[in-house]
Structure formats: C-alpha cells, structure tokens
C-alpha angles and dihedrals in degrees: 000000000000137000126249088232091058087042093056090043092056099050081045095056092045096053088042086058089044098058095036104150103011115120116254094353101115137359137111115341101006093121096078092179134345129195126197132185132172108224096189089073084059111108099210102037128113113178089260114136135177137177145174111274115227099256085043105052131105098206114076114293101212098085092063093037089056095040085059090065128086120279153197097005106341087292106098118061114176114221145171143088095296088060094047101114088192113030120058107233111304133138084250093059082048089060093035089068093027083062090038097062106037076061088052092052109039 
C-alpha cells in the first residue's frame, strides 16, 4: 500500500509530465494542499457515485463548463459524466465527453 505522501508524489509527477514545457504550469510550490482517502477501508461503501450534472446543479455551473474546455497548451481535456451540459450522469454522458475531447485534442 502506498503512502499519501507517495500518492500525492505520483499524481504530482504525472501532471508535471503533463505540463512539461508549458510556462507557470507546474514547478515548486504549485500543490497548495492535497487530500487522499482510500474509499475501499470504508464499511459501508460500495464503489456507487453520483453528482450533479452541469445543467442540474444548483451550484454554479461555470466551473464545470470551463473545466470541459482545453487547457494548459492544447494537452489537458477534462471529461466524464459530471462534465456532460446535455445528458444527466450516466456512463453514456462519460463517453459523450470521452469521445468529445479525444475529438478536441486530435
């Protein structure tokens, strides 16, 4: 098992990759906090999830609208249900932006 420490070090080390040569998208002390929590030691959890979707939320919805466009040099594309402006959650609004941005980026 590893740490959270190592956790956070990995993901680190893959967006850092990501971003390589991109100015001021990654260096020393860009990771202001990080939290990690291991769902699978949770009793009553059973790898079920649900969330808003963008049109059905009643927080704002331009935060997810904006994460759904291209970022940080044309190499990051944000996708998944949750990002989905016309289908609720489903697995088919998760391939609809899958799809989406592989679009985006090729």
């Amino acid at each position: 098992s590893l740490t959270e420490e190592r956790v956070v070090a990995e993901a680190v080390g893959q967006i850092e990759a990501v971003f390589k040569g991109c100015r001021g998208a990654a260096g020393d002390g860009w990771v202001v906090a990080s939290v990690v929590h291991d769902w699978a030691r949770e009793e009553h959890i059973r790898c079920g999830y649900s969330s808003p979707s963008i049109m059905h939320s009643e927080v704002s919805s331009q935060p997810r609208a904006d994460m759904a466009q291209p970022h940080h040099c044309g190499r990051t594309v944000f996708c998944g249900e949750a990002t989905n402006q016309d289908v609720n959650v489903t697995i088919q609004s998760a391939m609809e932006t899958g799809t989406e941005a592989a679009r985006q980026l090729l």
